[in-house]
C-alpha positions, 0 to 999 in steps of 0.5 A: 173019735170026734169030740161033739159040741153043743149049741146049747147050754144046760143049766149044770154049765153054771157054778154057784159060790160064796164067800162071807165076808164084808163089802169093803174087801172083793174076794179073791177066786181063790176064796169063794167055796162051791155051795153044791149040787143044784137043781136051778138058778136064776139071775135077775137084774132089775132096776127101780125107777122114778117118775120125775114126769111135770107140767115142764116134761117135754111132749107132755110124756111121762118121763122115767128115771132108772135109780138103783140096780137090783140083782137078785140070784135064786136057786134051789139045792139037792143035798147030797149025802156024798156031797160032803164039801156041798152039804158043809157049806149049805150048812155053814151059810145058813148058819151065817143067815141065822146068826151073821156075826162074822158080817157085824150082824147083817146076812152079807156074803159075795155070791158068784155064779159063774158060766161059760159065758158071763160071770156075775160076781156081787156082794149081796144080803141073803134075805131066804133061805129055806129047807124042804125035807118031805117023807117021801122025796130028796131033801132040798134047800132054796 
């Protein structure tokens, strides 16, 4: 039987991991824990810019200066009752969010979010999380 490919990827296609733990020191693979099932992801990188633009800029046109790179990775959870290893680590990385001691009192963690065409791999600050439980819909967390 022929095995049938895709030209397409799906957002399944990509895994979301983390591992607490300070920015002096990159993870081994090994290390990062799977965060569970979710529903979407999103990666955004983006740069802030500056305006050195002056009476001396060439052409008298408005220059621009890329300065810091911002990256930023969101996405929004189902918890799973099944999903043990999933529904622990949702909760043990909001309790680090809560209360990051084990980061000297910041919200650091690596995330990395692996697909199967590029890895993105960053030491970040958890800045939101939150948990939707509504009467009458599954329970999500972002």
């Amino acid at each position: 039987m022929p095995v049938c490919t895709s030209a397409s990827m799906v957002g399944r296609d990509y895994a979301i991991e983390f591992f607490i733990g300070c920015g002096d020191t990159r993870p081994q693979s090994s290390d990062y824990e799977p965060i569970g099932a979710f529903t979407s992801k999103e990666v955004t990188l983006e740069w802030d810019q500056v305006d050195p633009t002056s009476d001396a800029s060439v052409g008298n046109l408005k220059e621009t200066l890329a300065t810091y790179l911002n990256y930023s990775i969101s996405g929004d959870l189902v918890a799973r009752v099944a999903d043990e290893v999933g529904k622990i680590n949702q909760i043990k990385l909001v309790k680090h969010v809560a209360n990051p001691v084990e980061t000297g009192g910041q919200p650091f963690a690596w995330i990395r979010m692996t697909g199967p065409d590029l890895t993105y791999e960053c030491f970040m600050l958890i800045s939101n999380v939150s948990l939707s439980a509504p009467t009458t819909d599954v329970v999500t967390r972002s």
